[in-house]
C-alpha positions as CSV (number, residue, x, y, z in Angstrom):
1,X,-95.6,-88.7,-49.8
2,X,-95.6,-85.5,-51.3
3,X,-95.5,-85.5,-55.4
4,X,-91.6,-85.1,-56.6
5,X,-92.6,-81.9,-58.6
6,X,-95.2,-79.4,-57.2
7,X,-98.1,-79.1,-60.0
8,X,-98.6,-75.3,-60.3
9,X,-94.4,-75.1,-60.9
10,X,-93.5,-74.5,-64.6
11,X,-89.9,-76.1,-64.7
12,X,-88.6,-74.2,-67.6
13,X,-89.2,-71.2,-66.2
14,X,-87.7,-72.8,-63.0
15,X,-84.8,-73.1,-64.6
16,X,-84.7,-69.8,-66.4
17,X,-84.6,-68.5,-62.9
18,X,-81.4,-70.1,-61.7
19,X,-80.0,-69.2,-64.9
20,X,-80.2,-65.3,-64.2
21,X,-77.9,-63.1,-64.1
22,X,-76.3,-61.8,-60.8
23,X,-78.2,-59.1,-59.2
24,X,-78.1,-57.5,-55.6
25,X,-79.4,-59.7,-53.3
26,X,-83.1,-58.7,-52.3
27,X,-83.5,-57.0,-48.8
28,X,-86.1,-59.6,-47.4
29,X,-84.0,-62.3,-48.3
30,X,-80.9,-60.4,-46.2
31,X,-83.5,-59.7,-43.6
32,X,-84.7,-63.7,-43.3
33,X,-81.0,-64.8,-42.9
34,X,-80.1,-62.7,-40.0
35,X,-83.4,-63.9,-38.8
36,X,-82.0,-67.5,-39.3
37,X,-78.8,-66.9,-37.9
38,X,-80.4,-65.8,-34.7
39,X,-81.4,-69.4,-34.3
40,X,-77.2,-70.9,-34.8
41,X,-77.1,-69.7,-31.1
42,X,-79.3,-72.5,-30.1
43,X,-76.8,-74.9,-31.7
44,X,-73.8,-76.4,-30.2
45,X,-72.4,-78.0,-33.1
46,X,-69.4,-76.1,-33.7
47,X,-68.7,-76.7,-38.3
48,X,-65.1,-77.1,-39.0
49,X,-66.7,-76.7,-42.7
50,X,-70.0,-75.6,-44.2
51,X,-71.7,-75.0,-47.9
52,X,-73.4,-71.5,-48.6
53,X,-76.2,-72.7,-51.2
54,X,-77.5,-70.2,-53.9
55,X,-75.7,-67.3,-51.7
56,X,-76.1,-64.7,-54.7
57,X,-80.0,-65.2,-54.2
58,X,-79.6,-66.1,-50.4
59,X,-77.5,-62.9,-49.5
60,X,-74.1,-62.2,-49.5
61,X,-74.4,-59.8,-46.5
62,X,-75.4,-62.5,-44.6
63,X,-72.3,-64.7,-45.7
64,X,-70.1,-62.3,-44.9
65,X,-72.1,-62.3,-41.0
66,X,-71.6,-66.4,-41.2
67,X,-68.1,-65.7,-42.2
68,X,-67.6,-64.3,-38.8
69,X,-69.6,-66.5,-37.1
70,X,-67.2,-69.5,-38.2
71,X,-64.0,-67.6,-38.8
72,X,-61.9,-70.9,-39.1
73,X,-64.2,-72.9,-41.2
74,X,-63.2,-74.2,-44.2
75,X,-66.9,-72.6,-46.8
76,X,-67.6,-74.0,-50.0
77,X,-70.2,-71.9,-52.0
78,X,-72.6,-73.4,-54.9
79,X,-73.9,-71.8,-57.7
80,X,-75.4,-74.1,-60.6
81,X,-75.0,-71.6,-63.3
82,X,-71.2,-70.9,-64.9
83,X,-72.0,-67.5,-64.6
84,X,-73.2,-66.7,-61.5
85,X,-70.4,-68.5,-60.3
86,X,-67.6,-66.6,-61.9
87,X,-69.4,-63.4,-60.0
88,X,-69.6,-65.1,-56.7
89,X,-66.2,-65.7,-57.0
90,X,-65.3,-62.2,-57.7
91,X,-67.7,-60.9,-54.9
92,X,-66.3,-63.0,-51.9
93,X,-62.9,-63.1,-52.8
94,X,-60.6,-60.7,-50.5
95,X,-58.6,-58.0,-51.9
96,X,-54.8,-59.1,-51.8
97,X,-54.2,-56.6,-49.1
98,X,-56.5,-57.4,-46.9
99,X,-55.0,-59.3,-43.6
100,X,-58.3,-61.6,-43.8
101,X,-56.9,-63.1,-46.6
102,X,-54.5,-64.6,-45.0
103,X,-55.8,-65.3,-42.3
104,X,-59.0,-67.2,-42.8
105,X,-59.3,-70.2,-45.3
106,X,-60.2,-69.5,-48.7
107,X,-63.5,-69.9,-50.0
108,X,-64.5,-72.4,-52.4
109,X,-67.2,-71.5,-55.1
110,X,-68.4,-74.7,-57.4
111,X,-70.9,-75.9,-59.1
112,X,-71.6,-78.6,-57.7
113,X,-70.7,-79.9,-53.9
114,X,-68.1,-82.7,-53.8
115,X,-66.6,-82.8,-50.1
116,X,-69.4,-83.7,-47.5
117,X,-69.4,-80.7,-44.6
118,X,-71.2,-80.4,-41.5
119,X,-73.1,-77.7,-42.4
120,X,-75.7,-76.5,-45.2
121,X,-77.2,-72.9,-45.0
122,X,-79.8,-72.7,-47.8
123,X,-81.6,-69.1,-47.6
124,X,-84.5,-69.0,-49.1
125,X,-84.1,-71.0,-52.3
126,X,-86.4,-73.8,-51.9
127,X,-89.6,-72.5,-52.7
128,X,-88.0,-71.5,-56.4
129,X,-87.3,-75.0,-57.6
130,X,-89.6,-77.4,-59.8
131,X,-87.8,-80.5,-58.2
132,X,-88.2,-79.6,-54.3
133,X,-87.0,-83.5,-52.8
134,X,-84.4,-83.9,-55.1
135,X,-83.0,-80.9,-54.2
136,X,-83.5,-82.4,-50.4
137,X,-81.6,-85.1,-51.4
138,X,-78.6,-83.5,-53.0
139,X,-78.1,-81.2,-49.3
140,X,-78.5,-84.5,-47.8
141,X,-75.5,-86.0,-49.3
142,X,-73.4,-83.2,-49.1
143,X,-73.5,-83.2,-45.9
144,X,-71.5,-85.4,-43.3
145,X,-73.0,-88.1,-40.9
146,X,-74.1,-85.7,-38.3
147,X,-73.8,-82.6,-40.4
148,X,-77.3,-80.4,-40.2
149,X,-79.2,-78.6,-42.5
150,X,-80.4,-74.6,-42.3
151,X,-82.9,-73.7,-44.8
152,X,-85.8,-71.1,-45.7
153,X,-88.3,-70.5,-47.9
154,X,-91.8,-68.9,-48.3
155,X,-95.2,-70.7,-47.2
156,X,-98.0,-70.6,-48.8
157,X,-99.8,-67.4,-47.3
158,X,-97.2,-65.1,-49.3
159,X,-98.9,-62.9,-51.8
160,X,-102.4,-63.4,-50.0
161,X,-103.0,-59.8,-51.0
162,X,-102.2,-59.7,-54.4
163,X,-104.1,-63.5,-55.1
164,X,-107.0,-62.3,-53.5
165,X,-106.7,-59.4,-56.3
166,X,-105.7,-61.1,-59.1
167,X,-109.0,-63.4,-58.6
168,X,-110.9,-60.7,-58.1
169,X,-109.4,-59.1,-61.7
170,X,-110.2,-62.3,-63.8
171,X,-106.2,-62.5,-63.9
172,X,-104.0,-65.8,-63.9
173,X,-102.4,-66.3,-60.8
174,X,-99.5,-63.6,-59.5
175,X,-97.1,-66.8,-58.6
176,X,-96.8,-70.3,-57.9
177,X,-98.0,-72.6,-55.1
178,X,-95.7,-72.4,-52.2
179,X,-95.3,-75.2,-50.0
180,X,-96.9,-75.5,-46.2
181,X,-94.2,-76.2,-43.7
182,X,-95.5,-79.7,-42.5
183,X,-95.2,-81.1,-45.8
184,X,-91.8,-80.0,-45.8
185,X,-91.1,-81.5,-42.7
186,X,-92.1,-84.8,-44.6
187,X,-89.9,-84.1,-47.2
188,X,-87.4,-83.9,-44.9
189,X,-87.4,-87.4,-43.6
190,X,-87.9,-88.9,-46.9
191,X,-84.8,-87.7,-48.2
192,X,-83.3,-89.1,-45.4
193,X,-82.8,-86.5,-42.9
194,X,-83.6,-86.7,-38.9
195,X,-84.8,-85.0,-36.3
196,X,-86.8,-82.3,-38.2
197,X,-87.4,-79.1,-36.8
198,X,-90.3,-76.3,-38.2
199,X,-91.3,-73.2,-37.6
200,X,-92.7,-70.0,-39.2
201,X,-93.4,-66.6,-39.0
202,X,-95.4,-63.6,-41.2
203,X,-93.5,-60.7,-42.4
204,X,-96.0,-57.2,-43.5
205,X,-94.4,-55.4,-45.9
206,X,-95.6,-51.9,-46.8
207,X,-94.8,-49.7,-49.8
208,X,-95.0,-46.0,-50.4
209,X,-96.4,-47.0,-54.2
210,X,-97.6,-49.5,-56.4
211,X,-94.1,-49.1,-58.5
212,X,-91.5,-50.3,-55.3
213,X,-94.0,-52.9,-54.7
214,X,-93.8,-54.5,-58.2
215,X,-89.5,-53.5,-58.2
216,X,-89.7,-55.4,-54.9
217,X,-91.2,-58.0,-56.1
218,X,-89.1,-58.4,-59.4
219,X,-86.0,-58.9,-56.4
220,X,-87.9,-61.9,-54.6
221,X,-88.3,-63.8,-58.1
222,X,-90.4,-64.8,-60.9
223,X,-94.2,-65.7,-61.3
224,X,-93.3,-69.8,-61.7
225,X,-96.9,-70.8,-62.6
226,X,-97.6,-72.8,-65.0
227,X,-101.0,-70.9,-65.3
228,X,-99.2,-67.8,-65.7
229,X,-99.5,-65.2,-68.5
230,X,-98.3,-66.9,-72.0
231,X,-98.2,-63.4,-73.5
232,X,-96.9,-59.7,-73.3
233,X,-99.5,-57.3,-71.4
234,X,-99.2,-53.8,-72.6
235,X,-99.6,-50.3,-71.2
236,X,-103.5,-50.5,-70.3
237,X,-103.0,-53.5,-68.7
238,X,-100.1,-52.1,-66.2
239,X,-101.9,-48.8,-65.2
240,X,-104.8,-51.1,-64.5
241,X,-102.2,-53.1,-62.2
242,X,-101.0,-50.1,-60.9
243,X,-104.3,-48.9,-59.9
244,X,-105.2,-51.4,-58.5
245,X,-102.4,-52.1,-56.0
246,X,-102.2,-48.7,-54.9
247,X,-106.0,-49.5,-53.7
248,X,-105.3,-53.0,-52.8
249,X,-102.2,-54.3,-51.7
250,X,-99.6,-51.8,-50.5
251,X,-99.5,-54.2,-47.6
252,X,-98.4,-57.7,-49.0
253,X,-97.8,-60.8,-46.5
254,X,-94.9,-63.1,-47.0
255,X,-94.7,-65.9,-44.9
256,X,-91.6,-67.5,-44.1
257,X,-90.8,-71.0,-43.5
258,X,-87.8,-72.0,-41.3
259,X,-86.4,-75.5,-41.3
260,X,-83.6,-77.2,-39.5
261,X,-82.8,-81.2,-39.0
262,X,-80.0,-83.3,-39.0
263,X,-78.5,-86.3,-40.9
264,X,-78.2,-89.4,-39.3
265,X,-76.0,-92.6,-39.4
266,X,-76.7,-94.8,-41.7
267,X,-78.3,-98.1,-39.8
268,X,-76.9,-100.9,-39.6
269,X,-79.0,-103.9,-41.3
270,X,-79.6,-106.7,-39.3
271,X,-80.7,-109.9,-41.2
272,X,-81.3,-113.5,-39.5
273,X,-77.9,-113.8,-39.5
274,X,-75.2,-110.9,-39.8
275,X,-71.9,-110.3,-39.7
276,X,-70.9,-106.7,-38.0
277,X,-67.0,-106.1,-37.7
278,X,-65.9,-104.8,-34.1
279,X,-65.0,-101.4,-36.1
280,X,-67.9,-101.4,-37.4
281,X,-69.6,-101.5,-33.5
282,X,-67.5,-99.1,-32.1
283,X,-68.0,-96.8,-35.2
284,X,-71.8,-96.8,-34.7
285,X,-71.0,-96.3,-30.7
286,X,-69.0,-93.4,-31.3
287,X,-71.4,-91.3,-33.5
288,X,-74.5,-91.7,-31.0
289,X,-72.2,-90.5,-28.3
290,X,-71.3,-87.8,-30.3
291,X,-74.3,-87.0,-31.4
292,X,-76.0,-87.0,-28.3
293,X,-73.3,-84.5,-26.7
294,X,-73.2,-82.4,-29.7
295,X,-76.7,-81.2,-30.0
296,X,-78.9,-78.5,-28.8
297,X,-82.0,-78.4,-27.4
298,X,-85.0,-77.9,-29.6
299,X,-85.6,-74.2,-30.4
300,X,-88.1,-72.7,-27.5
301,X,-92.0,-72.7,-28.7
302,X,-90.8,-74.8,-32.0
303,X,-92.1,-78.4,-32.7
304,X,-91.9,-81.0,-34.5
305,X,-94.3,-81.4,-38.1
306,X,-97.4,-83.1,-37.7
């Protein structure tokens, strides 16, 4: 089992970062969720209602493309912070003019997810948290028996570039540990989930100078690690950085991690002797049917984690 929080995360700054204020969401995350979305076609599963994790950070270009994707479905949206929900709600809700907003069902922003769905889309969020299989655990029980999960998040050749510079400077590391895609696969089914799928693909970036590739980088997130720089650099030390990424790294990887699975029935414990209502039976009946019927085909040249 894979420790509850990853060693190289510091988890105040972890939480400094979900306490930001709003910005425009950062192209690559936009970029990843239509990337994502391409794999909904492979699903069946049609969500009468669905939650939009972190959708400020995840992209809210890419909600409004889910929005038209599930045009009757009944969206709930989740942002921890008070503030960042207050903006969200501002930013998705329709101008009273507008025939959409009549038409479709209101979205929902809270802080916290109350009303299982059948749905989760989590863009790109994962990889930013101190306390990965809780977090795991809370999409698992907001969603509904059956309900399935859509998350990504960056593996851990991201940054190769700039790590393989920073060593080579004497520096602290540019970022935190991010996670390998089998592990989260594990993850996955320890916090209850079924039927895990993983996949992964790299994503070259490349910059016309070493100032868009730090304000790029500024979009993605924050340097998490608890090895981090405790202190203020100064001038010197950012032309030196400067230089040195202009020779370096105007090419930076990112990998990206892609993960869907679904929640299963609970199982029904059999003891020496037990006592199973006929409800009960035809309850458990009913949602393997279901299940069965309802879902797709794994995605093509996708397995499952070792």
């Amino acid at each position: 089992m894979v420790d509850q929080s990853p060693p190289s995360v510091d988890p105040q700054a972890a939480q400094r970062w979900h306490n930001r204020p709003a910005a425009e969401s950062a192209w690559l995350h936009e970029e990843v969720a239509r990337r994502m979305q391409e794999r909904l076609d492979w699903i069946t599963v049609q969500p009468e209602s669905w939650v939009h994790w972190s959708p400020l950070n995840g992209g809210l270009a890419s909600h409004a493309l889910l929005r038209q994707r599930y045009p009757q479905a009944f969206c709930t949206l989740v942002e921890a912070s008070p503030k960042r929900a207050q903006h969200l709600a501002r930013a998705v809700t329709p101008p009273w003019w507008q025939a959409q907003r009549w038409l479709r069902p209101r979205p929902q922003v809270v802080n916290q997810v109350t009303q299982p769905a059948r749905m989760l889309w989590a863009n790109m969020s994962l990889h930013m948290t101190d306390q990965p299989q809780a977090l795991l655990q809370q999409w698992h029980q907001a969603l509904a028996v059956d309900g399935f999960l859509m998350f990504s998040c960056l593996g851990p050749d991201t940054l190769k570039e700039l790590r393989v510079l920073y060593r080579a400077l004497g520096w602290p590391a540019p970022s935190h540990e991010f996670t390998d895609m089998h592990d989260w696969g594990d993850m996955l089914i320890g916090a209850g989930f079924a039927e895990p799928v993983m996949d992964m693909e790299r994503i070259t970036l490349t910059f016309e100078s070493p100032q868009r590739v730090l304000q790029e980088l500024r979009g993605l997130g924050r340097n998490l690690h608890v090895g981090r720089f405790q202190t203020l650099r100064g001038r010197r030390w950012h032309s030196q950085l400067l230089q040195a990424i202009e020779k370096n790294a105007m090419q930076l990887t990112f990998e990206v991690v892609y993960g869907h699975a679904f929640k299963p029935a609970p199982k029904l414990t059999v003891r020496a002797q037990s006592e199973i209502s006929l409800d009960q039976m035809r309850a458990a009946l009913t949602r393997g049917k279901a299940a069965g019927a309802a879902r797709s085909d794994p995605l093509p040249g996708l397995g499952q984690p070792e």
